[in-house]
C-alpha positions in Angstrom: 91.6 173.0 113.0 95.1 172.1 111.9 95.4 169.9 108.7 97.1 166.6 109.5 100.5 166.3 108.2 101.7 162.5 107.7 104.9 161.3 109.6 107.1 158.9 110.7 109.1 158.4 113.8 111.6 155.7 115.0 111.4 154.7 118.7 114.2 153.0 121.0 115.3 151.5 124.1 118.0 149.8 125.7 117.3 149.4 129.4 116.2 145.7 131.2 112.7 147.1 130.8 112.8 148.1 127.3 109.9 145.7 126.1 107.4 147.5 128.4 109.2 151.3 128.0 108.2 150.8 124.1 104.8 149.3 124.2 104.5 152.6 126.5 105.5 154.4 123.7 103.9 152.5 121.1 100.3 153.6 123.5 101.4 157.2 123.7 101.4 157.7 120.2 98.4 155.7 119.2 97.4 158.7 121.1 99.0 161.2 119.7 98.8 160.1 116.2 95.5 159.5 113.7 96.1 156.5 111.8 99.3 155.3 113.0 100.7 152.2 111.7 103.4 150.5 113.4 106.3 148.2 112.4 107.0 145.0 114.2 109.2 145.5 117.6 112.2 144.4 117.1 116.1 144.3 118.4 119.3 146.0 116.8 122.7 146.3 118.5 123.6 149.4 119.5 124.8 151.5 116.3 128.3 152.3 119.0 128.2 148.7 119.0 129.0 148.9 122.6 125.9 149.9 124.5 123.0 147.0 125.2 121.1 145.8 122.3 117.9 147.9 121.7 114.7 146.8 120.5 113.1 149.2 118.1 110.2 150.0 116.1 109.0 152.5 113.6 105.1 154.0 113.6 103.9 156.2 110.7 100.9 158.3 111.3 99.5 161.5 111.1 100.1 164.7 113.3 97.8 167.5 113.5 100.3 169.7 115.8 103.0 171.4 114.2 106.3 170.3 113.6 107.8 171.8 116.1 105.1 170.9 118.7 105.1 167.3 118.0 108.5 167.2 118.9 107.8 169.2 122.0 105.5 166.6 122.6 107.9 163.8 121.9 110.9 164.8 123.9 107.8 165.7 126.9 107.3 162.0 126.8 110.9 161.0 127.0 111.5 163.5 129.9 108.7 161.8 131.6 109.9 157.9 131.3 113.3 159.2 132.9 115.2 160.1 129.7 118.0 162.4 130.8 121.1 163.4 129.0 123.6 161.8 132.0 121.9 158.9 131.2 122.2 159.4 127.3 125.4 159.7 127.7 126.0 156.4 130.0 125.0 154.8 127.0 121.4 154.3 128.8 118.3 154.9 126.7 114.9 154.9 128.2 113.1 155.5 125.3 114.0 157.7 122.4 111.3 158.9 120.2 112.8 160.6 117.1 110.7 162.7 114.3 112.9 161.0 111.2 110.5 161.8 108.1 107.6 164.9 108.1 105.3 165.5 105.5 107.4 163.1 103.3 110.7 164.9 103.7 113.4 163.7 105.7 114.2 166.0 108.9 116.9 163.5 110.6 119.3 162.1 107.6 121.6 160.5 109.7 118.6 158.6 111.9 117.0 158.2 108.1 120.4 155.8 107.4 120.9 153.8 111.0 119.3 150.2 110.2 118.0 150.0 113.3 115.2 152.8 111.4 115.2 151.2 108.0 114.6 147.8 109.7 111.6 149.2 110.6 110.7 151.7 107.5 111.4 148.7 104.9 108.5 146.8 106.7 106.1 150.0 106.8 107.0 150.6 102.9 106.2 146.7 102.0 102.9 146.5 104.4 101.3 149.7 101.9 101.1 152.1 104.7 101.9 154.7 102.7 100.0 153.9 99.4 96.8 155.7 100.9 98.8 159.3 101.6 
């Protein structure tokens, strides 16, 4: 049995339907995480500043795939809620599910910076749900 490594990963959406695309999400991973704990949902403006307003949220948990195969796993998920890269690049997000922090090092600076993620990391941090790791 694989150990269970601790992470974190930011989730996104911009389409009409984005409330029920990330309470989707939100399910999937209380599925594929053990222990995850999950920010409030909330909505940023697009970081092009162009695109629709997102509503975002951040869930920490635990993984016991491998790196690479929980992003295999997360990208899976995207490519099954329609996520496509024509869309991506209409400015069109169905859901984005990025792996920001594993195993308490940052893998995705840049996504690590965005305040649509540290909206959502500031509120994990001052709820304690990393004081039990």
């Amino acid at each position: 049995m694989n150990p269970l490594t601790p992470c974190t990963i930011g989730l996104g959406s911009n389409t009409p339907d984005k409330g029920d695309r990330i309470k989707q999400a939100l399910d999937f991973l209380k599925e594929l995480l053990d222990k995850p704990v999950i920010s409030d949902i909330y909505e940023s403006e697009a970081f092009n500043g162009k695109d629709a307003p997102y509503l975002n949220a951040v869930v920490h948990g635990h993984s016991k795939l491998s790196y690479q195969k929980t992003i295999e796993c997360l990208k899976e998920f995207e490519a099954g809620q329609g996520r496509t890269h024509a869309e991506t690049q209409e400015g069109i997000i169905p859901i984005d599910l990025d792996l920001v922090i594993w195993d308490f090092t940052i893998k995705r600076p840049k996504d690590f910076e965005r305040h649509y993620f540290n909206r959502g990391y500031a509120q994990l941090l001052a709820s304690g749900a990393f004081q039990e790791e």
